[in-house]
C-alpha positions, 0 to 999 in steps of 0.5 A: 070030523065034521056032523053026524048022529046023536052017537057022535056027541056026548053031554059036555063035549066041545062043538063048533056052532055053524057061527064058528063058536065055541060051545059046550054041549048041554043036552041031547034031544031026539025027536021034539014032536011027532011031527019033528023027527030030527035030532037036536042038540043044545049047546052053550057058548062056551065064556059064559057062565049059567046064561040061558039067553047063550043057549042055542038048539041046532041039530048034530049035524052042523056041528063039528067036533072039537078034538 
């Protein structure tokens, strides 16, 4: 199942990243700013341990979960 809403993922969930990575979910964010309404997660590359430079910020619907 590819993308979808915030309901989708949940905190320590496996994604693929757009880049066709393996990533953990971290963090769910919604609505950054009041001029930024979209949905986003941040994920850490999975093989990596506690590294903040392997965190990435993407929104729900490029990822794709991992069953």
């Amino acid at each position: 199942m590819k993308g979808g809403s915030m309901c989708d993922l949940k905190t320590g969930q496996k994604v693929i990243t757009p880049s066709g990575r393996l990533a953990t979910v971290k963090l769910i964010l919604s609505g950054c700013s009041k001029k930024d309404g979209f949905e986003r997660v941040i994920c850490q590359y999975d093989g990596v341990e506690n590294d903040q430079e392997n965190l990435v910020t993407l929104q729900p619907h490029l990822l794709k979960k991992v069953s």
